[in-house]
C-alpha positions in Angstrom: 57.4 68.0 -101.4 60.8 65.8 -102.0 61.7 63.0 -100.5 65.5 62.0 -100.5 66.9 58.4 -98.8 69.9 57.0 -98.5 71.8 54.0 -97.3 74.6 55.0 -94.9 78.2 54.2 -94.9 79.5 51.6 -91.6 81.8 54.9 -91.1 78.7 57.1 -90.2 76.7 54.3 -88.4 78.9 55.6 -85.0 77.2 59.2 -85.4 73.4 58.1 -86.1 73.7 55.3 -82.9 73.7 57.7 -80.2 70.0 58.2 -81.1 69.2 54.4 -80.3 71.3 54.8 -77.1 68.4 54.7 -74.4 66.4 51.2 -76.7 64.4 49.2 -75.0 65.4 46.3 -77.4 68.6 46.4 -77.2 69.4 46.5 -73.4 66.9 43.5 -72.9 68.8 40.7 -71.0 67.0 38.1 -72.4 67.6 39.3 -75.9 71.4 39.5 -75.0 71.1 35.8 -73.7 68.9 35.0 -76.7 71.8 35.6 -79.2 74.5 34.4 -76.9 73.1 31.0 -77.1 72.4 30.9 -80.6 75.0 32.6 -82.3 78.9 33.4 -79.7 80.4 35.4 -83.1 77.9 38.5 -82.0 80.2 40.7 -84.3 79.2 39.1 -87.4 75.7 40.1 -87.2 74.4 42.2 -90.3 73.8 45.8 -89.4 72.1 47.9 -91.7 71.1 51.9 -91.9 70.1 54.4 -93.7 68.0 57.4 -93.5 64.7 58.9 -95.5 64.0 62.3 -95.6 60.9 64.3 -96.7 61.2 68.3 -97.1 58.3 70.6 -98.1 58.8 72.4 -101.4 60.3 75.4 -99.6 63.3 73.0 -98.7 61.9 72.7 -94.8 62.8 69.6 -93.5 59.1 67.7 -92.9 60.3 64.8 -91.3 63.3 62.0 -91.2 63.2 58.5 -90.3 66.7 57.1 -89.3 66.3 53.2 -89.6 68.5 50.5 -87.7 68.3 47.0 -88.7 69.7 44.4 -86.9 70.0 41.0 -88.2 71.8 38.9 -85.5 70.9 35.5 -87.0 67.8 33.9 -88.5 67.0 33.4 -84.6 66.9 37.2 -83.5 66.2 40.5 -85.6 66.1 43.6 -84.2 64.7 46.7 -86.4 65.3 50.7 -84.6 63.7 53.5 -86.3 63.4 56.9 -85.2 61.2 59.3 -86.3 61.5 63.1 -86.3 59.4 65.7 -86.7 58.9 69.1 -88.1 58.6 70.5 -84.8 61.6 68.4 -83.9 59.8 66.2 -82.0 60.8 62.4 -81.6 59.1 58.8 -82.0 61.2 55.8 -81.3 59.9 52.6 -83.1 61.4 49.4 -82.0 60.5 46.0 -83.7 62.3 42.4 -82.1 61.6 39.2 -83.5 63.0 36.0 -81.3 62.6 32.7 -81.9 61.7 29.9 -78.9 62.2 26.8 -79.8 59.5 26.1 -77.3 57.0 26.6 -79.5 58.9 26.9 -83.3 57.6 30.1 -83.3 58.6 33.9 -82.9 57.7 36.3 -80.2 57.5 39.5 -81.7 57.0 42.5 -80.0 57.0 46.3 -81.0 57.7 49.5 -78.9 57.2 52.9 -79.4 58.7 55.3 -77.0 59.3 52.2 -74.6 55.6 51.6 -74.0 54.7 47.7 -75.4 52.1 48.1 -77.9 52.3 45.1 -80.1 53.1 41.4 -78.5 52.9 38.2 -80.6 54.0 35.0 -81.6 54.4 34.5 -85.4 55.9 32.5 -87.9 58.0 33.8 -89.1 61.1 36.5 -88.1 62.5 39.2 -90.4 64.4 38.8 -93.4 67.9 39.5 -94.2 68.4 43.5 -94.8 68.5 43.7 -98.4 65.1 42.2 -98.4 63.3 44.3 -95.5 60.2 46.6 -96.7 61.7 50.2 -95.0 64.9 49.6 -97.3 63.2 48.5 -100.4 61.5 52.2 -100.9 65.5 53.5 -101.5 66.9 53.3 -105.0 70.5 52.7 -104.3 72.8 49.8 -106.3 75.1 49.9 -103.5 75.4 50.1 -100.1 77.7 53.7 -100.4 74.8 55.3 -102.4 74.3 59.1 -101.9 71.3 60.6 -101.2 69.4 60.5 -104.3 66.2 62.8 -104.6 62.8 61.1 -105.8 59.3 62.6 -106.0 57.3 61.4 -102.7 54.8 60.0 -104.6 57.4 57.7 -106.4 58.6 56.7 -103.0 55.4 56.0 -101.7 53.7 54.9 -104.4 50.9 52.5 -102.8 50.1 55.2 -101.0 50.2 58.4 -102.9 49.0 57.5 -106.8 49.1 53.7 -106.8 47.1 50.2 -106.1 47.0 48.3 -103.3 50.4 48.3 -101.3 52.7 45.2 -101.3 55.4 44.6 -99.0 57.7 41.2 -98.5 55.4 39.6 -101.2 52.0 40.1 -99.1 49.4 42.4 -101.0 46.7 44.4 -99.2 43.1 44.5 -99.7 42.8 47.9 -98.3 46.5 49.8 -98.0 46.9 51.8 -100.6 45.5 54.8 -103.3 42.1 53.5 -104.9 42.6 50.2 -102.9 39.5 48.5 -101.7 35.8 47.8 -101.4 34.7 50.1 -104.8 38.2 50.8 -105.9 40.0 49.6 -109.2 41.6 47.0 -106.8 41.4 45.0 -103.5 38.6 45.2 -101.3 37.2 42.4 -99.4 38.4 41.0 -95.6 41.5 42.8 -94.4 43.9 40.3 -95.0 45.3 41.4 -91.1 45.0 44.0 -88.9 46.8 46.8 -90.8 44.6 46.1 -93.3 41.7 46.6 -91.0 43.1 50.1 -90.0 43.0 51.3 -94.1 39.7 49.6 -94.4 38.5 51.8 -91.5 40.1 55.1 -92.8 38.6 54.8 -96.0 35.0 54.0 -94.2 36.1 57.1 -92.3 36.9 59.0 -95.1 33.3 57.9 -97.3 30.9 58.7 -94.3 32.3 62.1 -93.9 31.7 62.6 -90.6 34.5 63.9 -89.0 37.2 65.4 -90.9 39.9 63.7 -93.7 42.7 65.4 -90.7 41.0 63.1 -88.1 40.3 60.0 -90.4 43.9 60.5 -91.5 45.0 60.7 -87.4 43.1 57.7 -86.6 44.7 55.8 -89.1 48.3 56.8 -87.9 47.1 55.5 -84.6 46.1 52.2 -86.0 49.0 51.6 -87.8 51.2 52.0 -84.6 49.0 49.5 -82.4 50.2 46.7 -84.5 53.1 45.5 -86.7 52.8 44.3 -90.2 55.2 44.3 -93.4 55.7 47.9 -94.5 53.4 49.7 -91.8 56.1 52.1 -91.2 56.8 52.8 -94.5 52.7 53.3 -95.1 52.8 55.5 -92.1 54.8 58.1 -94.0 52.6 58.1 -96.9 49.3 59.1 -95.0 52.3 62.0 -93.0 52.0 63.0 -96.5 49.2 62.8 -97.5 47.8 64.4 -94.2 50.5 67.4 -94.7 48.5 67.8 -98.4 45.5 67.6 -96.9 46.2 71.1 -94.5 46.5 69.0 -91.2 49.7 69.8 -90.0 50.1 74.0 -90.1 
């Protein structure tokens, strides 16, 4: 399999939008009022896509993420990804981080095909886009980079031949190839609760009870019940990995 990602032009964002058209996110009025209150210049927010796509080794296109990242101010993020299949199905994955002065904190929620599955205050919000985990995977040295191919494994290399995965300067205990308990690296407590989902895929996987297609499945599930730095990006690694693995025919 290939992988090939690239950063798009501002003169293609027009054609790639219409996808995001029907977001939850972005047609929230008390987003709209959020950023209206901290920030009236709404057209100098940072906007920021590009696309990755993975094809099997007879040039089929496996799957292709379109990412839209939104960064409005250091008050209000908003990150749009949509996810398309080989059987040309769709996933739309919506990440908004708001900040309420309330409480000096962040409510951060995540959607996936409008239904609220992850709700939260945090910390922190999201970084600027040149520093945001679903970029970082594309080798680009500027923002008018071609598509430029790269093996999968290269791409996802926490995930396919590496350690334990790091994203935005947090390193996992249990993301990652031969990561965790009685592997070259990690192991321990999940440092959160994507790191709970590997740890329980790779218990899946060692008590061989069900099958690697259904430990693999499980995991995918797991990964889109919460929100943590690169879980996306992860997500298309075990894709892979399930695709070597004969699960999807």
């Amino acid at each position: 399999m290939l992988q090939k990602g690239k950063f798009l032009k501002p003169t293609e964002y027009s054609q790639y939008n219409e996808m995001f058209n029907d977001s939850k996110v972005l047609s929230d009025q008390e987003l709209k009022a959020g950023v209206e209150s901290f920030n009236n210049e709404i057209n100098n927010i940072q906007q920021r896509m590009a696309v990755i796509s993975t094809f099997e080794d007879s040039g089929e296109l496996f799957d292709e993420l379109t990412i839209r990242y939104l960064y409005y101010n250091e008050n209000v993020q908003v990150l749009l990804m949509n996810l398309k299949n080989r059987n040309e199905s769709r996933k739309l994955i919506e990440k908004v981080w708001k900040y309420k002065e309330k409480y000096d904190l962040y409510h951060h929620q995540k959607f996936i095909n409008h239904e609220l599955v992850f709700d939260e205050m945090v910390e922190e919000g999201y970084k600027q886009p040149e520093y945001i985990p679903e970029f970082s995977i594309i080798n680009s040295e500027n923002e008018e980079n071609i598509i430029k191919p790269s093996a999968i494994g290269d791409a996802h290399t926490c995930t396919a031949s590496g350690s334990c995965c790091q994203f935005e300067g947090v390193t996992y205990n249990h993301c990652g190839a031969y990561c965790g308990d009685n592997e070259s690296a990690g192991g321990g407590d999940p440092i959160n609760t994507v790191d709970g989902c590997c740890e329980q895929h790779d218990d899946c996987l060692i008590a061989g009870t069900t099958s690697s297609c259904t430990c693999h499945e499980l995991l995918l599930n797991c990964l889109g019940s919460y929100s943590a730095p690169g879980d996306t990006i992860m997500g298309l690694g075990i894709r892979f990995r399930a695709f070597s693995d004969g699960c999807y025919t």
